[in-house]
C-alpha positions in Angstrom: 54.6 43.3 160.0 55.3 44.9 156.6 51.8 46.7 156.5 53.0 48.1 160.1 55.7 49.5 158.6 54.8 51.1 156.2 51.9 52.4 157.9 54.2 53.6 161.0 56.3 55.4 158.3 53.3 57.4 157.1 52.4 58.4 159.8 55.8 59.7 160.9 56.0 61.9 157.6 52.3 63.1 158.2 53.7 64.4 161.7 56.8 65.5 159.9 54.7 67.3 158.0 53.1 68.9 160.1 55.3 70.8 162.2 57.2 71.7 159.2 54.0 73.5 158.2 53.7 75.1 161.8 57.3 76.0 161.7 57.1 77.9 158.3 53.8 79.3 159.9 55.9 80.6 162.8 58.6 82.2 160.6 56.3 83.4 158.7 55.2 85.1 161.2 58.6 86.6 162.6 59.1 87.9 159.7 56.4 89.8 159.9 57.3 90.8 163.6 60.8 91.8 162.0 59.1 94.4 159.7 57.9 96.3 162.6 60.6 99.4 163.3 62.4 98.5 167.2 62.0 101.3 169.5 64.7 103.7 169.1 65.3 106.5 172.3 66.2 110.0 170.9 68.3 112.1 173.2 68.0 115.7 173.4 69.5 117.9 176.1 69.7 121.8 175.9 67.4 125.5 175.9 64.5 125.6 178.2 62.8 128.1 176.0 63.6 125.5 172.8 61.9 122.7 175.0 58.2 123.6 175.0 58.3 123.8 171.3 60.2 120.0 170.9 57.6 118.8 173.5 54.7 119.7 171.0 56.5 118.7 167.8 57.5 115.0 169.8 53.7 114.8 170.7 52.5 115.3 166.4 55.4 113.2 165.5 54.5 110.3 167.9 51.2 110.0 165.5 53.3 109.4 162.4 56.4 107.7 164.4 55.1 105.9 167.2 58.0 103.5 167.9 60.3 106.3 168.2 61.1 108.0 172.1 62.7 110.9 173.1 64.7 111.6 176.1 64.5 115.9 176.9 67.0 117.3 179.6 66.2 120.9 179.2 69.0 122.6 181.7 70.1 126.1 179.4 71.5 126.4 175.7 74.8 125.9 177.2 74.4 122.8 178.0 72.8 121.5 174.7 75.9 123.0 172.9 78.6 120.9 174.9 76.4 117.6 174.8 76.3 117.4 171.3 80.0 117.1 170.6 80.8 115.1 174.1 78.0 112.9 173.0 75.5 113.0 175.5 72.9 113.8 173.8 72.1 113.1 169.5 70.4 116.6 169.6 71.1 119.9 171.6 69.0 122.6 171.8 70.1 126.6 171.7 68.0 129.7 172.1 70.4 131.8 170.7 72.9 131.9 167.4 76.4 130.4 168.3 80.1 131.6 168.7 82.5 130.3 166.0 84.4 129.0 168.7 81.3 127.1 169.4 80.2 126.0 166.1 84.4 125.0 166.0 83.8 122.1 168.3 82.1 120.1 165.4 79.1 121.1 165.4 76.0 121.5 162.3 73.1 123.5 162.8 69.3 123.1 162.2 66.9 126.3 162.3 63.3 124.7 162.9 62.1 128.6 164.0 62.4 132.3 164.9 61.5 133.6 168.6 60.5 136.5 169.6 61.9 137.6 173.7 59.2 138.9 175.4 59.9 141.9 178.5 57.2 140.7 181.1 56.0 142.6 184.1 53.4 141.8 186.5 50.0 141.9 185.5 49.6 144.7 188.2 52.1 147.0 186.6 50.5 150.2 185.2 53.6 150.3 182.8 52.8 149.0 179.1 55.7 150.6 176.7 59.7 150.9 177.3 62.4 151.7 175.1 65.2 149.7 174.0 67.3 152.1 176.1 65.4 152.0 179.2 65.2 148.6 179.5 69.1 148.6 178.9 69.1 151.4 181.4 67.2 148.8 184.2 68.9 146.0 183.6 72.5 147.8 184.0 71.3 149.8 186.5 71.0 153.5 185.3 67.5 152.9 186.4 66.4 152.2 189.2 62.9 152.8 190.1 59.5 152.4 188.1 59.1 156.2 188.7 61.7 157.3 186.1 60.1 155.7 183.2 56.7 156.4 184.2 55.2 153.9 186.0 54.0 153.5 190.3 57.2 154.6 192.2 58.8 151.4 193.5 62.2 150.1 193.5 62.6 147.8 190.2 63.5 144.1 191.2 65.5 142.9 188.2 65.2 139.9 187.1 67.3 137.4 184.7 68.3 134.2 183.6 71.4 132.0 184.5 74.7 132.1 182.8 74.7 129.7 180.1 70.7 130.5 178.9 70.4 130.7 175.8 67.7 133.4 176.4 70.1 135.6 178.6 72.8 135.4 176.0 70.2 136.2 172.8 68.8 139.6 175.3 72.0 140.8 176.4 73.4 140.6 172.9 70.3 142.5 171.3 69.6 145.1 173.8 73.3 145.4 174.1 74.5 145.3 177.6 76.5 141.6 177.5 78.8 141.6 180.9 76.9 144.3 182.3 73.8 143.2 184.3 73.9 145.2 187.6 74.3 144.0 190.6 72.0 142.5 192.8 69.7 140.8 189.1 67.8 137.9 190.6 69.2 135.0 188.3 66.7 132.0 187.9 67.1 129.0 185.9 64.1 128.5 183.5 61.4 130.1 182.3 59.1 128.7 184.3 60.8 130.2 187.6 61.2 133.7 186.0 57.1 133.6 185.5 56.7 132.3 188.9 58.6 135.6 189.7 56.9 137.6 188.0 53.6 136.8 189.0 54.2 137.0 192.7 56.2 140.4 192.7 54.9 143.4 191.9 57.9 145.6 191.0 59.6 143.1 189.1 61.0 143.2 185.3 61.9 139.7 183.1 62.5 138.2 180.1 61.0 134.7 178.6 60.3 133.6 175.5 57.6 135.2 173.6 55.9 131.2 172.6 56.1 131.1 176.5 54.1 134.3 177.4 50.5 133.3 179.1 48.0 135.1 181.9 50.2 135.2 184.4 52.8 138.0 183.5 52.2 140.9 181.4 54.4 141.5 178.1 55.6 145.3 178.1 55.6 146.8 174.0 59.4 147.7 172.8 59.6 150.9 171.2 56.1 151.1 171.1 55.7 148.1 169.3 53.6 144.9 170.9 55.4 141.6 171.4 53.2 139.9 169.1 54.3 136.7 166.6 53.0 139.2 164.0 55.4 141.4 164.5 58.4 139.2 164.8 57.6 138.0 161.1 57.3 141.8 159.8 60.3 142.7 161.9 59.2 145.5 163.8 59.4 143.9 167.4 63.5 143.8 167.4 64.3 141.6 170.3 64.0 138.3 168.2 66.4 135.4 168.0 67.1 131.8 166.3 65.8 128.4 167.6 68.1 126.2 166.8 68.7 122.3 167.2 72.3 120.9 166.9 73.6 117.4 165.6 77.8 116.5 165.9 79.4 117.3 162.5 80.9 113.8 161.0 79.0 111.9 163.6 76.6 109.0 161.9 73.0 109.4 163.3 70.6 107.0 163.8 68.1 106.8 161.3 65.7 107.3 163.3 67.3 110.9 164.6 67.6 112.1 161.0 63.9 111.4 159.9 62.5 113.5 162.8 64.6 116.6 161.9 63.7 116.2 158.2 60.4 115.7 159.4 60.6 118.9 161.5 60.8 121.2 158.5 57.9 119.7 156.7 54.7 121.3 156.3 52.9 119.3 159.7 56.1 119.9 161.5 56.3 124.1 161.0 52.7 123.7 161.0 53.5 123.5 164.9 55.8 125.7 165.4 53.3 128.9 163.6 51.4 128.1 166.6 53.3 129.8 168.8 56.3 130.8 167.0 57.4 132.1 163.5 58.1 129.5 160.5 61.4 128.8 158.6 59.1 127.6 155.7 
C-alpha cells in the first residue's frame, strides 16, 4: 500500500506539473497578445475640401499604423471648428484660417498644407482668363452675362458653397466680397456637388479646391496666371488659403491621435500632401 502511495503521489505532481507548464505557456502567450497595440477609432469631423487629402494620408498611415481607425464626417469647416471643443470629434478640419473668436473657444491649430482655390467653368466655356475684379464683379452681380468679359453671350449661373464652408469663407475673404454674394448664387454643399454642376451647365461659374480639380470642369487663370500647385508655391496664383486640422486646447489626446498628427508632418506624410497640394516642410 505504501508503494501505492507514493507512486499515486508522483503521479499527481507529474500532472501538477504539467499544467503548470501549459499555464505558464498560456501566459506566456498573453503576454505576447498584450504587446499588440488595441484598436483605437480616431474621430475627425470638418472641411470637405480638407477631406480628400486626410483620406490619402489615413490610407499611407494605415501601412505603418494598422490598428489605428478613423471615423471622417466631412459636413463644411464649420462644423469641424465647433466639434472640436464640444468634443465630438478628436480632430476638426478647416479650409480656411480662423476668427479669434474661434480660435477663443480653446482651440490649437495644426497646418499639414497650403491650397490653392481653383475658379472652374465648364469644359465647354470658351472663356480661359478673368480678373480678380471680374470674378468679384460675377459673384456680386456687377456682371452678369459671359458677354461682358469676353466669352459666348449667356446669362452667368453663379455658383457657391454653403454657409459654414470653409472654402466659401477662404474665397469671399480673398477676392473680397464677404456678405455680398448676389442674389439668386446656387449654394451647394461640397465639392463634389459644385463639380456635378459644373459639368452639366454650360454657363456656370464655381469654386473648389485646386487638389480637387479633374476632367470634368475647366480651371479659369486669375490675373493671367494658371491655377497650378506651381504657382501657389511661388505665390503668383493669389486665391490660396491654409489647410488646417484642429485638436481642443488642454484636452488630453489619445496617444494614438497625437502620433498620426506628428506623423503627418514627417517626410512620408507631406510626401502626400505635394501630390496634390503644397508642403509645410
Amino acid at each position: 500500500m505504501k508503494k501505492l502511495s507514493i507512486l499515486f503521489l508522483m503521479m499527481a505532481a507529474a500532472l501538477v506539473s504539467v499544467f503548470a507548464g501549459g499555464s505558464g505557456e498560456q501566459g506566456g502567450s498573453g503576454a505576447a497578445q498584450s504587446s499588440t497595440p488595441a484598436p483605437y477609432t480616431v474621430t475627425v469631423a470638418g472641411s470637405t475640401s480638407v477631406s480628400p487629402l486626410m483620406e490619402m494620408l489615413i490610407a499611407e498611415y494605415a501601412k505603418v499604423r494598422g490598428n489605428v481607425k478613423f471615423n471622417i464626417s466631412a459636413t463644411g469647416s464649420g462644423d469641424g471648428i465647433k466639434a472640436v471643443p464640444a468634443e465630438t470629434a478628436e480632430i476638426g478640419m478647416s479650409s480656411r484660417e480662423l476668427s479669434p473668436a474661434e480660435i477663443g473657444t480653446g482651440i490649437d491649430e495644426h497646418l499639414i498644407a497650403i491650397d490653392g482655390i481653383a475658379v472652374i467653368v465648364n469644359t465647354g466655356n470658351p472663356a480661359s482668363n478673368l480678373s480678380i475684379e471680374q470674378i468679384r464683379n460675377i459673384y456680386t452681380g456687377a456682371i452678369t452675362d459671359w458677354s461682358q468679359v469676353g466669352g459666348k453671350a449667356g446669362k452667368i449661373a453663379v455658383v457657391a458653397r454653403e454657409p459654414g464652408s470653409g472654402t466659401r469663407g477662404a474665397f469671399e475673404e480673398i477676392v473680397k466680397f464677404q456678405d455680398k454674394l448676389v442674389k439668386g448664387a446656387i449654394e451647394f454643399d461640397g465639392t463634389g456637388a459644385v463639380k456635378a454642376e459644373i459639368s452639366r451647365n454650360a454657363d456656370a461659374i464655381g469654386y473648389i479646391s485646386l487638389g480637387s480639380v479633374d476632367n470634368s470642369v475647366k480651371p479659369l487663370s486669375v490675373d493671367g496666371v494658371a491655377a497650378t500647385t506651381a504657382n501657389v508655391v511661388n505665390k503668383s496664383y493669389k486665391i490660396a488659403r491654409p489647410f488646417l486640422l484642429l485638436t481642443k486646447k488642454g484636452r488630453s489626446l489619445n496617444g494614438e491621435t497625437m502620433a498620426f498628427l506628428d506623423w503627418i508632418l514627417t517626410d512620408g506624410g507631406q510626401a502626400i500632401v505635394k501630390k496634390s497640394w503644397i508642403s509645410v516642410k
